[in-house]
KEKEGU-95118 format. One record per residue (C-alpha): residue in three letters; x, y, z; residue number from 1. Coordinates in steps of 0.05 Angstrom, whole numbers. Last residue first. Layout:
KEKEGU-95118
code = Ala	X = X	Y = Y	Z = Z	pos = NUM
...
This chain:
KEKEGU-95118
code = Unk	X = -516	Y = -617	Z = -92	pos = 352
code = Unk	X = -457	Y = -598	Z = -136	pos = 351
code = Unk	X = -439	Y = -660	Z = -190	pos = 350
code = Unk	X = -370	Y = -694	Z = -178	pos = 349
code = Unk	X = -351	Y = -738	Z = -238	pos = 348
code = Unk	X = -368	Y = -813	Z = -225	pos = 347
code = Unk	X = -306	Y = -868	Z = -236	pos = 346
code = Unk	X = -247	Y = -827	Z = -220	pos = 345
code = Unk	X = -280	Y = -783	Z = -167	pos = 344
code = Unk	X = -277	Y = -810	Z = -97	pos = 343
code = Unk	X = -216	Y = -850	Z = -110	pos = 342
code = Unk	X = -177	Y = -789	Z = -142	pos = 341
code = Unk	X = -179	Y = -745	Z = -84	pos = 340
code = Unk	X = -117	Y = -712	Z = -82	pos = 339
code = Unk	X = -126	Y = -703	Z = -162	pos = 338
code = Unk	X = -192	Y = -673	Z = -164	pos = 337
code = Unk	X = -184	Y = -634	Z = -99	pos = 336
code = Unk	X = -118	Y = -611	Z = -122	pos = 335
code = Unk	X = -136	Y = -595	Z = -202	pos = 334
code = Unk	X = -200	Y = -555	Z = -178	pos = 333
code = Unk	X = -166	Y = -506	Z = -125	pos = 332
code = Unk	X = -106	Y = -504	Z = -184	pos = 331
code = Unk	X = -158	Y = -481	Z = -221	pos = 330
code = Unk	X = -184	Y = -425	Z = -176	pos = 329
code = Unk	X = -102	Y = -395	Z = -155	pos = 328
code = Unk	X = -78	Y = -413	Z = -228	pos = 327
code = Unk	X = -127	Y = -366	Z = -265	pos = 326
code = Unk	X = -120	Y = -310	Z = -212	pos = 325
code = Unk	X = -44	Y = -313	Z = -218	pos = 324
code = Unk	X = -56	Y = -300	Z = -291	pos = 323
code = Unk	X = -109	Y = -246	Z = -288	pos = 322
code = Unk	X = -73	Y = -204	Z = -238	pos = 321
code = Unk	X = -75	Y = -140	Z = -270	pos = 320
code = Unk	X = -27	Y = -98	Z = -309	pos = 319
code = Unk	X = -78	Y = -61	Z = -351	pos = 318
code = Unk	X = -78	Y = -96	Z = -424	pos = 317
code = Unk	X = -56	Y = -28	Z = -477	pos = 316
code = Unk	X = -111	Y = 8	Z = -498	pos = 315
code = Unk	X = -130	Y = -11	Z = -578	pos = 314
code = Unk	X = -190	Y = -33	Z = -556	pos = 313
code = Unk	X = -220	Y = 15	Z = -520	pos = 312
code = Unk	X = -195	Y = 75	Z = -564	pos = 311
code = Unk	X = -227	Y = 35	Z = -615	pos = 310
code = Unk	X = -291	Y = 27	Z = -586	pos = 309
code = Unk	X = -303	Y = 102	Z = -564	pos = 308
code = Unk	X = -290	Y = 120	Z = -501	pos = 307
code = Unk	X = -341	Y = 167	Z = -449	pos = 306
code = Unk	X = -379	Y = 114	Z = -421	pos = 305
code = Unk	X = -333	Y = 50	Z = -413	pos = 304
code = Unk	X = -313	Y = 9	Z = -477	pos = 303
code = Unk	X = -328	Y = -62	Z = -486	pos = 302
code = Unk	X = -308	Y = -128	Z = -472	pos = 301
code = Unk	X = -268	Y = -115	Z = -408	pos = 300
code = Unk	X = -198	Y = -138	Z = -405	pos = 299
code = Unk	X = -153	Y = -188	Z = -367	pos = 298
code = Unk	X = -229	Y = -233	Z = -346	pos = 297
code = Unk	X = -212	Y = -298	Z = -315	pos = 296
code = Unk	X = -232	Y = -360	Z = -356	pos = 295
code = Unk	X = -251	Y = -433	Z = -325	pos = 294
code = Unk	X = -287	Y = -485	Z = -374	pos = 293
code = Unk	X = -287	Y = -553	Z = -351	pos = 292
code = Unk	X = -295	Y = -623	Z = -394	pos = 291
code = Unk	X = -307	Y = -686	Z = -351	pos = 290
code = Unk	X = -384	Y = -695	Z = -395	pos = 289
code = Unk	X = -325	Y = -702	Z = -465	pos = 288
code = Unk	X = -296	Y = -765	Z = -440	pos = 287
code = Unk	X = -239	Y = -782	Z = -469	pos = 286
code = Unk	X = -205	Y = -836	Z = -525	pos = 285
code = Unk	X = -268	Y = -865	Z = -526	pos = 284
code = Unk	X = -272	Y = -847	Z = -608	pos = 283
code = Unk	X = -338	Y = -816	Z = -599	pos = 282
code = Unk	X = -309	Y = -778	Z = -532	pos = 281
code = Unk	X = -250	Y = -761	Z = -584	pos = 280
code = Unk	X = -305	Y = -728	Z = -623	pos = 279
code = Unk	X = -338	Y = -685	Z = -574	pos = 278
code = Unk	X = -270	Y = -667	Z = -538	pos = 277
code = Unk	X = -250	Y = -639	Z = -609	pos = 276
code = Unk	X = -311	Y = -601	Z = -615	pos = 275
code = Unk	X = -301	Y = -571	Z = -545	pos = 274
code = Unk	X = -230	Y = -556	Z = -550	pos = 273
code = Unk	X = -251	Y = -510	Z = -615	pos = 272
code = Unk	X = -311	Y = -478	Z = -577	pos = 271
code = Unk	X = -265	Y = -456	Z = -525	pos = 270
code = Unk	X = -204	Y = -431	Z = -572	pos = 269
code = Unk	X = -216	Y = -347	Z = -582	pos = 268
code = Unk	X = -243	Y = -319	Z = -522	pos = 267
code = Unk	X = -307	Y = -279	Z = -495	pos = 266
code = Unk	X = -330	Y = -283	Z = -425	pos = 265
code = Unk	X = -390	Y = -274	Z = -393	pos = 264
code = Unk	X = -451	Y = -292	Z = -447	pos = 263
code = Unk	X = -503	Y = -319	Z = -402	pos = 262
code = Unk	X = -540	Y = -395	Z = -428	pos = 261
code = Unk	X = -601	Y = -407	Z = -417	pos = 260
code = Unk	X = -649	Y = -378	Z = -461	pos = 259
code = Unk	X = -648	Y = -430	Z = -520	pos = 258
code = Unk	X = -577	Y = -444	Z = -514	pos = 257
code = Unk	X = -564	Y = -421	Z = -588	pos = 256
code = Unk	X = -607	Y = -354	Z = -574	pos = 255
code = Unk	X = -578	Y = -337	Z = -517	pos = 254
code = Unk	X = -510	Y = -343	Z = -528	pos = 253
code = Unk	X = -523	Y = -300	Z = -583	pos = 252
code = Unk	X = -560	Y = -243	Z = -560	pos = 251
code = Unk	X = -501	Y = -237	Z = -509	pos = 250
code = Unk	X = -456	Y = -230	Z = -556	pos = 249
code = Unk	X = -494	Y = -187	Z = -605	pos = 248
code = Unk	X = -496	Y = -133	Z = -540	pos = 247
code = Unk	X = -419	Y = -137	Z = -532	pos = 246
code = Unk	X = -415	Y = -133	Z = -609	pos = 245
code = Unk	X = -453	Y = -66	Z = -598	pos = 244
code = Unk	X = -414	Y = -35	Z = -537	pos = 243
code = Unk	X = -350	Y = -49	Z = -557	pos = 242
code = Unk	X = -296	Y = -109	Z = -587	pos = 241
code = Unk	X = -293	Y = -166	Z = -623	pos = 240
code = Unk	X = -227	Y = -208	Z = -632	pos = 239
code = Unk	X = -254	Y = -248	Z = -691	pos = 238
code = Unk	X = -240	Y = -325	Z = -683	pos = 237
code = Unk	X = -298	Y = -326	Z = -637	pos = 236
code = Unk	X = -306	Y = -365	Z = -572	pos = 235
code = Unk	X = -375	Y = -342	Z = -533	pos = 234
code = Unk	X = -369	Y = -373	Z = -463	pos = 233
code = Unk	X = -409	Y = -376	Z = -400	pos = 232
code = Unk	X = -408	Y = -353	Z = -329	pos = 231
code = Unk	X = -418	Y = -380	Z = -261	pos = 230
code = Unk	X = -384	Y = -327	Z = -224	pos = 229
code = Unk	X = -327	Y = -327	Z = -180	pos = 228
code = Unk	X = -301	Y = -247	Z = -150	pos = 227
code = Unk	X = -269	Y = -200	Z = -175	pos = 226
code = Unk	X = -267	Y = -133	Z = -138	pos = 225
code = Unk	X = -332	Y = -91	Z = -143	pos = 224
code = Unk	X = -342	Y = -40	Z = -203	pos = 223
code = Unk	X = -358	Y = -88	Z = -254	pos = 222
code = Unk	X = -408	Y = -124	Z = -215	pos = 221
code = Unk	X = -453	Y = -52	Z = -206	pos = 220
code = Unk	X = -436	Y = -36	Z = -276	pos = 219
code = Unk	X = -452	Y = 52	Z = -277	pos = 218
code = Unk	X = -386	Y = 45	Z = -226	pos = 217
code = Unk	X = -346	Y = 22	Z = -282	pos = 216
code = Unk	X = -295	Y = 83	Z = -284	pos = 215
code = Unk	X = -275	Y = 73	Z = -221	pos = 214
code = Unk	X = -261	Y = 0	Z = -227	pos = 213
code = Unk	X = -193	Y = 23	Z = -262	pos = 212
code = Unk	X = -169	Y = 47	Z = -197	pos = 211
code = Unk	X = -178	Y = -22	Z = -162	pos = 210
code = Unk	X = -152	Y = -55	Z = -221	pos = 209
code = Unk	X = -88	Y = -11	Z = -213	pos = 208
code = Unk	X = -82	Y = -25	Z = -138	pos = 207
code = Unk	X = -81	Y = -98	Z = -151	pos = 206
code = Unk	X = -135	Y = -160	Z = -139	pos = 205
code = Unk	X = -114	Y = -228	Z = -115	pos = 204
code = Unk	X = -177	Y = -275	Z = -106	pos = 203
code = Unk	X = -217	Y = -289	Z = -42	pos = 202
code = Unk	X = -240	Y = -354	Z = -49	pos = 201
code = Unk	X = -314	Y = -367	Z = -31	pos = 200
code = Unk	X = -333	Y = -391	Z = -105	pos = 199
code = Unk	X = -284	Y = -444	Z = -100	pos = 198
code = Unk	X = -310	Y = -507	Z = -91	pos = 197
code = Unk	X = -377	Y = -481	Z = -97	pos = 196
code = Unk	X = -360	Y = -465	Z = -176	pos = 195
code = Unk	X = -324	Y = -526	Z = -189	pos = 194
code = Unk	X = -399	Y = -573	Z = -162	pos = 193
code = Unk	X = -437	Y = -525	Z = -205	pos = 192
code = Unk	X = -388	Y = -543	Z = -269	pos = 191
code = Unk	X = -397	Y = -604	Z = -260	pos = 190
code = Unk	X = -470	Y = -613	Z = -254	pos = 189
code = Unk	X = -470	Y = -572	Z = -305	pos = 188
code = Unk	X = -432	Y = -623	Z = -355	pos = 187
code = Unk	X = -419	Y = -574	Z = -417	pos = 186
code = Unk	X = -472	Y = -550	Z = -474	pos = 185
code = Unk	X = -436	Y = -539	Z = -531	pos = 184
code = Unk	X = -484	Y = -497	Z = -583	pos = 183
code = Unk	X = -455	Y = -481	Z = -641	pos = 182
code = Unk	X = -485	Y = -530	Z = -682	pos = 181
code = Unk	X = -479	Y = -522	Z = -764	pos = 180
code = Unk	X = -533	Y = -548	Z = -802	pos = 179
code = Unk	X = -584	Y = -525	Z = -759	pos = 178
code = Unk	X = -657	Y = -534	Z = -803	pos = 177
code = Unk	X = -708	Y = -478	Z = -770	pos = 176
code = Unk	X = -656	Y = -423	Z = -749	pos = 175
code = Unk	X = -669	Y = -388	Z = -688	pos = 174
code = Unk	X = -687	Y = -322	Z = -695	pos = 173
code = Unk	X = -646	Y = -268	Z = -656	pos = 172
code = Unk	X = -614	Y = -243	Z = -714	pos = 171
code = Unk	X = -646	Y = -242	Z = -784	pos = 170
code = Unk	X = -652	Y = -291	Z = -840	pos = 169
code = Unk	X = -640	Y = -348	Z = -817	pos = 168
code = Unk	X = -605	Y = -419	Z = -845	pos = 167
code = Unk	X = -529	Y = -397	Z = -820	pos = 166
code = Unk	X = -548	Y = -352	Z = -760	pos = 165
code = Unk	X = -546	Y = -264	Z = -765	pos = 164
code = Unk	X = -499	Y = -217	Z = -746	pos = 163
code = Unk	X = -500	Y = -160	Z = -786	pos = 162
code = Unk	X = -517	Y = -110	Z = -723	pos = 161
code = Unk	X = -571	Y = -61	Z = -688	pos = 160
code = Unk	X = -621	Y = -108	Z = -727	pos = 159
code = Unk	X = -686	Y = -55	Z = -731	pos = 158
code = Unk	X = -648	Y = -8	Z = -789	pos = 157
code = Unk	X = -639	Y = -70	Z = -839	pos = 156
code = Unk	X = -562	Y = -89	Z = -847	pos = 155
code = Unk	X = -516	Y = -44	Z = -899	pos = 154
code = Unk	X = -484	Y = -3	Z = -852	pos = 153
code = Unk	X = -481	Y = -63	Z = -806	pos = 152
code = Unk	X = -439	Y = -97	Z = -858	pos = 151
code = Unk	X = -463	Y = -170	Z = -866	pos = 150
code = Unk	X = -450	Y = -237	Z = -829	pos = 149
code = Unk	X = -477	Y = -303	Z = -821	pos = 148
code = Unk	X = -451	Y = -350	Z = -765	pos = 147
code = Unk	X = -406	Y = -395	Z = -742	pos = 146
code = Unk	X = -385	Y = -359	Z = -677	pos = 145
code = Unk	X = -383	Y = -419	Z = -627	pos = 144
code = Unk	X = -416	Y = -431	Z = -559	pos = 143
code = Unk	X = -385	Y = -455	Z = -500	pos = 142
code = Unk	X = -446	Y = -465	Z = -440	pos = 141
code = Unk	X = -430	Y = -486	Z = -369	pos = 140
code = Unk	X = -382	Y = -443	Z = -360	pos = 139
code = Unk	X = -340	Y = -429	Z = -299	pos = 138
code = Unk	X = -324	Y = -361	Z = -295	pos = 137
code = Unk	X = -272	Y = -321	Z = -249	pos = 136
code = Unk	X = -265	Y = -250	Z = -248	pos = 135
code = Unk	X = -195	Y = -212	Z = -247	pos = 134
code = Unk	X = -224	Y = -158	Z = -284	pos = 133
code = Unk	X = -293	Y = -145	Z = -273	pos = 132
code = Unk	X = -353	Y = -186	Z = -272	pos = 131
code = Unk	X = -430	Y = -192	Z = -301	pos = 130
code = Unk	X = -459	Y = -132	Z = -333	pos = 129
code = Unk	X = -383	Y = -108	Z = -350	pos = 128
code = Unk	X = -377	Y = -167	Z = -402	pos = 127
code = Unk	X = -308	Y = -207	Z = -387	pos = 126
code = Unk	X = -253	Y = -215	Z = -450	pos = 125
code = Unk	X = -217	Y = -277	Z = -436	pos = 124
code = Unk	X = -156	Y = -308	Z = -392	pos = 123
code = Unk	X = -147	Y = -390	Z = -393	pos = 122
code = Unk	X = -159	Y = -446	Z = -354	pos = 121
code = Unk	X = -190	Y = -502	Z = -395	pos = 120
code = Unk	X = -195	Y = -555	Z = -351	pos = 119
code = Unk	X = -198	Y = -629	Z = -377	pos = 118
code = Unk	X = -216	Y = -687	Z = -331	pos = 117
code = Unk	X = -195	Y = -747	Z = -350	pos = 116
code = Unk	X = -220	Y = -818	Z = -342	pos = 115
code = Unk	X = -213	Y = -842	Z = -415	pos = 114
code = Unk	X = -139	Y = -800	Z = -419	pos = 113
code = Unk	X = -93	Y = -866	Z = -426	pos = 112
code = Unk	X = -33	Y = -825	Z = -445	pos = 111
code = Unk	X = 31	Y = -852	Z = -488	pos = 110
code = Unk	X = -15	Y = -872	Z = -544	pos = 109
code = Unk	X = -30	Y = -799	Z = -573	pos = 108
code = Unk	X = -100	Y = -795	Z = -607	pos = 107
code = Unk	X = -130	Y = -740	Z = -552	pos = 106
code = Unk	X = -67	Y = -700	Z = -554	pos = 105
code = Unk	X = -79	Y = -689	Z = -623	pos = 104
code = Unk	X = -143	Y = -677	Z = -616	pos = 103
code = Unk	X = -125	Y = -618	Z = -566	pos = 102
code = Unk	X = -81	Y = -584	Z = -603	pos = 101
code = Unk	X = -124	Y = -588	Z = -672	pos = 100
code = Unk	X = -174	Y = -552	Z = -641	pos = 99
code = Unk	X = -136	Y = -501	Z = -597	pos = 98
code = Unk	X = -95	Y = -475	Z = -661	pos = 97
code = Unk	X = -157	Y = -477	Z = -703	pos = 96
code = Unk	X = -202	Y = -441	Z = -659	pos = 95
code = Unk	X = -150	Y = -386	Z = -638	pos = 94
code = Unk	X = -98	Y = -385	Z = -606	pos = 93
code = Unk	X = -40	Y = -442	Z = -590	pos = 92
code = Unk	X = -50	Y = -501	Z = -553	pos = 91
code = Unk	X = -8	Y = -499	Z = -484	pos = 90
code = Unk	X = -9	Y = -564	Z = -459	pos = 89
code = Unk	X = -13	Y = -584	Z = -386	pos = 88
code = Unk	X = -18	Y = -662	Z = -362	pos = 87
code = Unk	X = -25	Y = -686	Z = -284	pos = 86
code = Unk	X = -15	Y = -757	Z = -281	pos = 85
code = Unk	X = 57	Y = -777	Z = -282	pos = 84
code = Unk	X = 69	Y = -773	Z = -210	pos = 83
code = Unk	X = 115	Y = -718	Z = -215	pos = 82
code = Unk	X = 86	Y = -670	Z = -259	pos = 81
code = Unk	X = 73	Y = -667	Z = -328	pos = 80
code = Unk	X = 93	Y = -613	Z = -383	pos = 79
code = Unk	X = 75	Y = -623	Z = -460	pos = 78
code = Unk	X = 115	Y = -586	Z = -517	pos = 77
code = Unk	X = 85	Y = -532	Z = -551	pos = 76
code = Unk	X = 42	Y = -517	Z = -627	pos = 75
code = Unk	X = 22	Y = -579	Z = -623	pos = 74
code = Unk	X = 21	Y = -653	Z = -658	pos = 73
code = Unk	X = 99	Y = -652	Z = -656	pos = 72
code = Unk	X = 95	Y = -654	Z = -579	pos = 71
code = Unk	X = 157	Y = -676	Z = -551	pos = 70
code = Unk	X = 155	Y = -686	Z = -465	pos = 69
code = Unk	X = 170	Y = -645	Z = -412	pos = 68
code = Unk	X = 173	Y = -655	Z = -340	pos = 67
code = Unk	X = 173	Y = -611	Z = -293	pos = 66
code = Unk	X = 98	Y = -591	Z = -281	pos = 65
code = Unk	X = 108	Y = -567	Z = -215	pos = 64
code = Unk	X = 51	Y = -561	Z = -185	pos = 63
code = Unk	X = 80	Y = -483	Z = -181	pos = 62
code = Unk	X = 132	Y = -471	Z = -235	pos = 61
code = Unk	X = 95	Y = -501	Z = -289	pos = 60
code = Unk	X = 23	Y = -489	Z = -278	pos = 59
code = Unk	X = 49	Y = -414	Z = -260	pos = 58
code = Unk	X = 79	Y = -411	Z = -331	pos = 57
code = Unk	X = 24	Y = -434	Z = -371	pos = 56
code = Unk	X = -29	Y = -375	Z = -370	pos = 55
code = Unk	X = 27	Y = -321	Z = -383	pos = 54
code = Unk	X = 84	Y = -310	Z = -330	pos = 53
code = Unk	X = 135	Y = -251	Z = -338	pos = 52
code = Unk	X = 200	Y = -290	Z = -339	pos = 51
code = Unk	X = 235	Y = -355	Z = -295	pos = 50
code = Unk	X = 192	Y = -410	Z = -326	pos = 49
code = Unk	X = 154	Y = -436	Z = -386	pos = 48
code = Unk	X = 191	Y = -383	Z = -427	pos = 47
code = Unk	X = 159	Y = -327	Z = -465	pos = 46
code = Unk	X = 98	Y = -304	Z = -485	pos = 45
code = Unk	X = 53	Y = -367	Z = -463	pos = 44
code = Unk	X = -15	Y = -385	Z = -496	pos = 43
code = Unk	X = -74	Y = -429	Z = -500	pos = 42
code = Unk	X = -83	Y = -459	Z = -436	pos = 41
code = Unk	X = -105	Y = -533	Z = -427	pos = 40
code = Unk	X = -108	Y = -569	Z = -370	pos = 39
code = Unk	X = -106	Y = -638	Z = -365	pos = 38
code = Unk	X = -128	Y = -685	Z = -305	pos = 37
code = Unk	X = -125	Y = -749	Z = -282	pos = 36
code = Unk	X = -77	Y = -785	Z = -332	pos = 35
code = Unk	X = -69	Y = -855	Z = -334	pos = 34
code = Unk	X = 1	Y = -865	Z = -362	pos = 33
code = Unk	X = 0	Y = -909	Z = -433	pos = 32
code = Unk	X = 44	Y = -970	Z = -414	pos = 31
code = Unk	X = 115	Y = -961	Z = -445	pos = 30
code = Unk	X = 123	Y = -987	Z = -523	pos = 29
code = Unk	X = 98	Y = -916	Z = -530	pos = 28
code = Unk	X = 154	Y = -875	Z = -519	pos = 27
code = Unk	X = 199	Y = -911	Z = -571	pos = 26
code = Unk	X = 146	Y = -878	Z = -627	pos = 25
code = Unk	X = 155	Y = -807	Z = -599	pos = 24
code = Unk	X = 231	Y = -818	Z = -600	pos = 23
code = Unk	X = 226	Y = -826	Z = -674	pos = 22
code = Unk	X = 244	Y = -890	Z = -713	pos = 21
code = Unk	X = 189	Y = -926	Z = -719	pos = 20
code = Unk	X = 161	Y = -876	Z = -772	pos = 19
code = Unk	X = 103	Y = -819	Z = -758	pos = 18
code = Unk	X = 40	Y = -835	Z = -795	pos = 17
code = Unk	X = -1	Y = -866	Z = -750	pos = 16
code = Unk	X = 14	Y = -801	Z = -693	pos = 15
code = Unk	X = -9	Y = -746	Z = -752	pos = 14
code = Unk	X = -76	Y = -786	Z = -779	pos = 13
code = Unk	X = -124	Y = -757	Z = -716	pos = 12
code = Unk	X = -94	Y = -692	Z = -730	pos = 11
code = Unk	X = -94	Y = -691	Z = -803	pos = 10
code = Unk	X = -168	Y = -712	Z = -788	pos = 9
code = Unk	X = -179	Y = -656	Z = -741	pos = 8
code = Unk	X = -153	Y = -593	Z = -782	pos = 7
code = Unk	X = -189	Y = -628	Z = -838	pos = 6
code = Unk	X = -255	Y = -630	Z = -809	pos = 5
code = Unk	X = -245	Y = -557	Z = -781	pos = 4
code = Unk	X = -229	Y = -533	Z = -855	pos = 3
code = Unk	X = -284	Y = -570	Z = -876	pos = 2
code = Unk	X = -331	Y = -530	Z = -830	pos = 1
């Protein structure tokens, strides 16, 4: 925790200290621009444009997010589109990265972001029980990985791993004092109203995920084509893999949400942007209720019958269409959202 609480306050700190001189500084003698929407992936292998897209690339080339702005508080520079409205960032992995990211956008002067909504749109690792590749969650739960951990060799037979919370002493049992929360729960209402926007798209599926389905078929959702789901999140600096960690997962979301949560998708930033949305909501520099969480599963994670973990993990990422998947149900979002900005800038949509 204090390296989170320093990652943030260096973050909050970073714009005050920069001189009068820099470009950054110039920029803000201009009228902060209301901004209706940001989203928020966490990586891009190449360029913004013109290669092999990651989860920023389509954003760019397809609102289009043209414009680009310095962004010495990240790890990438910002994009916008034409109307000056629409932000993307790409933050970096991992909790840190996406942390720090995001707060740092949160403190900078040339947006007004109090009415924003902020989609996370990003790829993740899917559990076979509840999607495939190329599925589509929208979370209403994030919940973090701070936790307790010992060698499963060396755990108690009955625990089936050495994850166990901060204050407990065994898994599965809720601790009695919480001194660290890692429980987000998002708007629901929200969330709800993004999955019945788009939950009757057909998304774009590939002959090689159709062939890899086959050997799923024991996973009655994992063996269909990929579909929306209202999923949640598990974000974990470790990238976990196989049948056992799959099973811990899933143990864990429900435990911190008190049996409601589902463990879908596991990723490396959401809890991060979460925290950070918490604490710039405090500072009413956002508002943390407009926060959405959409990831599309690239990989599954665990192995099928008849792999071992490791050979699992170490296969390369099937050529699916995770990425154009991502874009096709956020962008769905982003339009409504931004084409209909009267009807939702001062009450966020909730599904009926």
């Amino acid at each position: 925790m204090n390296r989170m609480r320093s990652i943030i306050a260096a973050a909050a700190l970073l714009f005050a200290a920069l001189p009068a001189s820099t470009p950054l500084h110039a920029q803000t003698a201009e009228k902060p621009w209301p901004i209706k929407v940001v989203v928020v992936t966490t990586f891009e292998p190449g360029e913004d444009t013109g290669d092999a897209p990651g989860e920023f690339q389509n954003w760019v080339e397809r609102e289009p997010l043209a414009g680009t702005l310095a962004f010495p508080g990240g790890v990438h520079p910002i994009r916008y589109n034409a109307t000056h409205d629409v932000l993307g960032i790409v933050t970096g992995m991992t909790l840190v990265n996406a942390t720090a990211s995001v707060m740092a956008l949160g403190v900078d002067p040339r947006f007004d972001l109090t009415h924003a909504y902020w989609l996370v749109d990003g790829i993740a690792g899917v559990d076979p029980a509840d999607g495939t590749v190329g599925t589509a969650a929208w979370a209403s739960y994030v919940v973090g990985d701070v936790s307790r951990s010992i060698d499963s060799r060396e755990a108690p037979a009955s625990w089936g791993y050495g994850l166990f919370p901060v204050g407990s002493t065994a898994p599965n049992v809720y601790p009695a004092h919480v001194s660290v929360e890692n429980n987000y729960e998002l708007n629901a209402g929200l969330a709800r109203w993004a999955y019945e926007l788009t939950r009757g798209m057909k998304l774009p599926d590939n002959a090689a995920m159709a062939a890899n389905r086959a050997a799923w078929k024991e996973y009655a959702l994992a063996s269909q084509p990929p579909s929306v789901v209202l999923g949640d999140s598990y974000a974990s600096d470790t990238y976990w893999h196989g049948a056992v960690l799959t099973q811990a997962a899933n143990d864990w979301v429900s435990l911190w949400t008190k049996g409601k949560g589902n463990f879908v998708m596991t990723n490396m930033e959401d809890s991060g942007v979460a925290e950070a949305l918490r604490r710039l909501d405090r500072m009413k520099r956002a508002d943390y209720s407009r926060l959405m969480v959409l990831r599309v599963g690239s990989n599954f994670s665990r192995q099928a019958t008849g792999k071992t973990a490791l050979e699992s993990v170490t296969t390369p990422y099937l050529r699916s269409t995770a990425f154009e998947v991502s874009w096709v149900v956020g962008s769905r979002v982003v339009h409504e959202l931004q084409g209909n900005w009267a009807r939702y800038e001062g009450q966020a949509p909730a599904a009926r």
